[in-house]
C-alpha positions in Angstrom: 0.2 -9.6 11.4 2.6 -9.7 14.6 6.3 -8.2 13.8 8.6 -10.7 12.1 11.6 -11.7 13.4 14.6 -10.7 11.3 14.9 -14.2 10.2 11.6 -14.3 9.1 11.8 -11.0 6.9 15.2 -12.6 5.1 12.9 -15.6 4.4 10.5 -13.3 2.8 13.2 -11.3 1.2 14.5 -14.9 0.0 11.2 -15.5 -0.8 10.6 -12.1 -2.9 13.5 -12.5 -5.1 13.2 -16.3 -5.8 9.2 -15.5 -7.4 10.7 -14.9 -11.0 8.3 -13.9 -13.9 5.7 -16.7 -13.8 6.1 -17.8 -10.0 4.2 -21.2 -9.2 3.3 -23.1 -6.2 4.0 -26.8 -5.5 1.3 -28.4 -3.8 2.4 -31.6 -1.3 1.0 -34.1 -3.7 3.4 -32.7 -6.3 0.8 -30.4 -8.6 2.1 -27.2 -9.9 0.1 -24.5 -10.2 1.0 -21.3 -12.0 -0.5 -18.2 -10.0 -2.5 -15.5 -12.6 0.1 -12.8 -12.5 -2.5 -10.1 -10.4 -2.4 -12.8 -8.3 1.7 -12.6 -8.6 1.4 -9.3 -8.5 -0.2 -9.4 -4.7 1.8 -11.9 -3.1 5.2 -10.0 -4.3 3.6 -6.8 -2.9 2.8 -9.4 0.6 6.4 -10.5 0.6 8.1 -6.9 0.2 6.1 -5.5 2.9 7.0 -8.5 5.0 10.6 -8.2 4.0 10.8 -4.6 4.9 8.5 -5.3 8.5 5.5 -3.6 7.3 2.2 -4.7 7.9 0.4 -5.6 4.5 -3.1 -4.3 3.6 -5.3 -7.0 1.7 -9.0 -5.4 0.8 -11.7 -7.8 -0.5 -14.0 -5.6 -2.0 -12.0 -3.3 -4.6 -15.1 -1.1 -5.7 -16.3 0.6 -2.8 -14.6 1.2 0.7 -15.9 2.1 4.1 -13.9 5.1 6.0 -12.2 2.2 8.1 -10.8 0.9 5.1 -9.8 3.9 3.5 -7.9 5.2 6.9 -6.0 1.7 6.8 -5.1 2.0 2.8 -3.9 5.8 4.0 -2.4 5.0 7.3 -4.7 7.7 8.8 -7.5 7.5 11.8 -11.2 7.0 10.1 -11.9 10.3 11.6 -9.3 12.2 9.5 -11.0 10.3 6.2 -14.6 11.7 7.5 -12.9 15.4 8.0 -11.1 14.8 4.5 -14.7 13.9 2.9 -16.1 17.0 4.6 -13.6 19.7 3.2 -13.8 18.2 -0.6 -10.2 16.6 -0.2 -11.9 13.2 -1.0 -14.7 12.3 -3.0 -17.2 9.6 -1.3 -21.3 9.4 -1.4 -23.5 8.6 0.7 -25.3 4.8 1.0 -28.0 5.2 3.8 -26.0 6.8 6.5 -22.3 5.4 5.5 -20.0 7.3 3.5 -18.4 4.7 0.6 -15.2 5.8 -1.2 -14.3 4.5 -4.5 -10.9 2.2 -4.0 -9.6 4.3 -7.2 -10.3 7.5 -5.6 -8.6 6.9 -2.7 -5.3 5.2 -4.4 -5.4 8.3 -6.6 -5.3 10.5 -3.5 -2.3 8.4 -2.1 -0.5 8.5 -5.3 -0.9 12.0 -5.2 -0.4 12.7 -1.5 3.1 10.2 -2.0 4.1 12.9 -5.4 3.6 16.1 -3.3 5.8 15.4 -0.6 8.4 13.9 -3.0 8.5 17.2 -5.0 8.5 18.9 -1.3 11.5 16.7 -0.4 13.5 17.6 -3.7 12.6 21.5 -2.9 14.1 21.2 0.4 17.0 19.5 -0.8 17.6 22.2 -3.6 16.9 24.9 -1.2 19.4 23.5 1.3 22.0 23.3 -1.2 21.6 26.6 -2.2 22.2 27.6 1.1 25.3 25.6 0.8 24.1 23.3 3.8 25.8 20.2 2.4 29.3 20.9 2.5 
């Protein structure tokens, strides 16, 4: 996806807040269609990452993912998932020579990863107000 024009993220931003609780789609013969809300679900997640110029991830195959695909849902090299792997940080077996990681698994890790450095964040904060570095 090439970087949107600010225009075109306030179309998505538009775009994002007009999709309501059941959001449809209008074909050009006139035929509405009312999207299954995972489906809903996606396309909002599409449309904020547009809005904020990031680069969304769509994966086909939600049970098992290569390395590649586990360095893009991390936003880390494939080489850094393979050195992950290989100190326990991640589980993944082994089908023929290619490591496969279990979508879960590596959400969970991200979910975790995301909590960690929030609660690191907050810990700084508090220690920096202690310090009276805020005033």
């Amino acid at each position: 996806m090439a970087t949107l024009t600010t225009e075109e993220r306030d179309r998505a931003r538009e775009m994002l807040r007009s999709l309501g609780d059941r959001p449809t789609i209008t074909a050009e013969d006139g035929t509405v269609l009312d999207l299954p809300q995972p489906i809903a679900e996606a396309l909002a997640e599409i449309l904020e990452a547009a809005a904020n110029g990031e680069r969304a991830l769509v994966l086909r195959s939600p049970e098992d993912l290569t390395t590649e695909q586990a360095a893009a849902v991390l936003g880390v090299s494939r080489p850094t998932i393979v050195r992950m792997i290989e100190a326990g940080k991640l589980p993944a077996r082994m089908v023929g020579t290619h490591r496969r990681l279990t979508l879960s698994d590596v959400l969970a890790h991200r979910e975790g990863s995301a909590r960690r450095r929030g609660e690191a964040l907050d810990d700084m904060a508090r220690q920096a107000e202690e310090l009276g570095l805020y005033e």
